[in-house]
N, C-alpha and C positions, 0 to 999 in steps of 0.2 A: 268275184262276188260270193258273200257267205248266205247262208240265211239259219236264224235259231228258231225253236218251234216253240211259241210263246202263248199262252191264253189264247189255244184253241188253234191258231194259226201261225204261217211263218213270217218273220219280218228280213226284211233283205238288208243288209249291209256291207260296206268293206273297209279294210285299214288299209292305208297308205302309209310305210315305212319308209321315207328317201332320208331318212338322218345318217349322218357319217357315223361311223364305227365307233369312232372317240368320245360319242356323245352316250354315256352307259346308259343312261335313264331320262331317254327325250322323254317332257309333257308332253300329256295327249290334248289334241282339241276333239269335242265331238261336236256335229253339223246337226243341227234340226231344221227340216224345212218347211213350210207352210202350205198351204192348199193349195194345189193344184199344182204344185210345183213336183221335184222329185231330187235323190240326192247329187245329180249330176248338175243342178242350179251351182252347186258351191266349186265347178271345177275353175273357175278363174279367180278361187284365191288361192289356187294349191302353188304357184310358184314362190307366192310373200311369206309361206307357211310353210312348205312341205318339206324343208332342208333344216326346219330346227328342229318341228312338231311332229308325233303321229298324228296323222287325221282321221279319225273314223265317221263314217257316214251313214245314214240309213234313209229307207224309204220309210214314212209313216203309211200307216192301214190305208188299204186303197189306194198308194199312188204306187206307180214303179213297181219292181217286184212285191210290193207285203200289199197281197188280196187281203178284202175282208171275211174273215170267219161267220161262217154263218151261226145267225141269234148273237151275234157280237153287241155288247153296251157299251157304247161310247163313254165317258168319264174322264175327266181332267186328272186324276188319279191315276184312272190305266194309263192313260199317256204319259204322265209322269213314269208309270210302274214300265212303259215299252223302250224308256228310253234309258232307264237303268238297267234292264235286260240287254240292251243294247253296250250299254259302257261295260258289263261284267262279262259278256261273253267277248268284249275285245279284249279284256285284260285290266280295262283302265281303273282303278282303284278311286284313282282322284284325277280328274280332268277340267277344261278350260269348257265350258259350256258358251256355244253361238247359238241362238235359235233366231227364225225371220217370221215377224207376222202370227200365225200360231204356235208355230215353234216358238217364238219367244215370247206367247205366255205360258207355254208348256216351262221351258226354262227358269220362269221366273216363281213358279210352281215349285218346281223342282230344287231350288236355291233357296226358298223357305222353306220348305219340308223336310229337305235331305240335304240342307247345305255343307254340311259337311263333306261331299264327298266334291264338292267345287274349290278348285282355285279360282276361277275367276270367271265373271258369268256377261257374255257380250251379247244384249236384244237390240234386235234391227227388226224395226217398226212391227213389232208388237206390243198387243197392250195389257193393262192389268184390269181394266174396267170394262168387260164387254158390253154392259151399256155404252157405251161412249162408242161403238163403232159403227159408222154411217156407211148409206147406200147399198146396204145387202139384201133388203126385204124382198127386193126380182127377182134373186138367185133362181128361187123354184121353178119360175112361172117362166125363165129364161130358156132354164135346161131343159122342165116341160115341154114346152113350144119347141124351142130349136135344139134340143138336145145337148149333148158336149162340144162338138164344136160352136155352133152356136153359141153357147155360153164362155168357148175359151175367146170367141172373138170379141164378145162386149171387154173380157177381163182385160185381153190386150192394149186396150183403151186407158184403163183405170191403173193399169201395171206401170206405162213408160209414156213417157213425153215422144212427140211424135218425129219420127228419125234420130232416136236414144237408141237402136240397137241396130245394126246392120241386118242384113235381109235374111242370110243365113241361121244367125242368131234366132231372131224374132221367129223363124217360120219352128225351130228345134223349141224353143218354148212354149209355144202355143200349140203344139202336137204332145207335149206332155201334159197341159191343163188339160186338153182336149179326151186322153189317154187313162185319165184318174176316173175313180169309181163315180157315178150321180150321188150313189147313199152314202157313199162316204163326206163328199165333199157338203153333202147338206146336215148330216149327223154329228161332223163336226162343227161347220157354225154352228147349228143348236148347242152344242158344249160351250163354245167361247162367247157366244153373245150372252150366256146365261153367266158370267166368272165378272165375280168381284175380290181381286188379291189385295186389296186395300189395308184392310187388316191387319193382312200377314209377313208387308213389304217392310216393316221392323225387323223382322227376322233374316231378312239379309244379310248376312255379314262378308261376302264375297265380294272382290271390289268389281265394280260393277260399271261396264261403257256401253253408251244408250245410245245405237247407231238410228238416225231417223231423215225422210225425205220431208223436203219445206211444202210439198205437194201430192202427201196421199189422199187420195178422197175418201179414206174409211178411217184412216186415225189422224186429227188435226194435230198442231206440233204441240197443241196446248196441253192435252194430255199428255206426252211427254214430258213436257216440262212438271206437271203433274208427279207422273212418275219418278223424275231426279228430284227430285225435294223429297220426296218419300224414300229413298234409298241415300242411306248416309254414305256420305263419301264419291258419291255416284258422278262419273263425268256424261256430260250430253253432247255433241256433234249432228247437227245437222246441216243435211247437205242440198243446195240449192239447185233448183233444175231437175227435180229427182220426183218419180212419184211411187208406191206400193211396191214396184218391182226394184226397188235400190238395193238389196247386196247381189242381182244381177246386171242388171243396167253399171252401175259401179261396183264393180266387183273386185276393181283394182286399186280403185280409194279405199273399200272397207276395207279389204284385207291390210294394205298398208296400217291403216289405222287401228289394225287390229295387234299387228305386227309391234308397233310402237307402243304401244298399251300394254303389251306383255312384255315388253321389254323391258319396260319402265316396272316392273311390279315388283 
């Protein structure tokens, strides 16, 4: 584990090199993960991935190692700006951008603003419209009342269909939700429910795969589909049986799918 010292504080990350020798100049992917989550969510795509690609990973503010700075402002900007600090202190010049949920509208931020520095940009159930994201208005009054755990056991609900993750599994993810900052985790929904990328989804030119569950209860599939008509060129895959927690619940479909997607580019 590395960590760089970024506006004000540090963000934790690491690279994962398992490429053969012969391969001079593996693509990087980097990982963005969502609320309450951390970067150890993405280790069950690292076998579909990790023998072509470098994977670089990081914690966002407040979950996993990257505490928040105190007087820190949240901004869909800095999070764009944490997670190119993040690609340039791994090296990655130009990378494969994954984000899930926030991450993938930080992602999708990031690909209109600084598309340039994307080969190719894969969101798994994040959205572009945070008007359009239902069932979060408890958040507060959840973590209020029952604190972090409390609030990581409503999420567990909303995350997976029920007996979607083994016992092991489920108890290691819900000790990470449980484990993230309160002010982080409610600082950034005020960022994302406030974000309209509507506008800016023209400016995409990254080819672009739209990983999504038939059953989140905060983003319907209909936005989604929303969003591939807005992004030229853009393919959508949804996966059935799946709810908010899909690139961990299926972790070995997206990667596949992810896997095939790059292949093909």
């Amino acid at each position: 584990m590395t960590e760089i010292q970024y506006r004000g504080g540090n963000l934790s990350y690491d690279v994962i090199d398992l490429t053969p020798p012969w391969i001079a100049a593996p693509d990087t992917i980097l990982f963005h993960h969502g609320v309450g989550a951390s970067m150890g969510c993405w280790a069950g795509w690292l076998p579909a991935l990790a023998g072509r690609y470098r994977i670089v990973r990081f914690d966002m503010r407040g979950h996993g190692g990257s505490p928040v700075p105190v007087n820190f402002e949240w901004s869909l900007d800095g999070m764009v700006d944490d997670l190119l600090a993040v690609a340039d202190a791994a090296g990655a010049v130009r990378f494969h951008l994954v984000g899930e949920s926030i991450g993938g509208t930080v992602a999708l931020a990031c690909a209109a603003r600084s598309g340039g520095r994307l080969r190719s940009l894969i969101v798994c159930n994040g959205a572009h419209f945070g008007g359009s994201i239902r069932n979060v208005e408890s958040w507060r009054g959840i973590i209020e009342r029952d604190g972090m755990a409390g609030w990581s056991a409503h999420m567990m609900e909303q995350r997976f269909v029920e007996g979607g993750l083994d016992a092991a599994r489920a108890a290691w993810f819900e000790a990470q939700q449980a484990a993230a900052e309160p002010g982080a985790i409610l600082d950034a929904l005020a960022v994302l429910t406030g974000v309209d990328l509507a506008p800016e989804l023209g400016e995409i030119a990254a080819s672009t795969l739209i990983l999504h569950p038939d059953s989140s209860p905060f983003i319907p599939v209909e936005v989604m589909a929303d969003l591939h008509r807005r992004i030229a060129g853009a393919r959508l895959r949804v996966f059935p049986q799946a709810r908010h927690g899909l690139p961990f619940s299926h972790d070995c479909e997206c990667a596949a799918a992810v896997r095939d997607f790059l292949a093909a580019l």
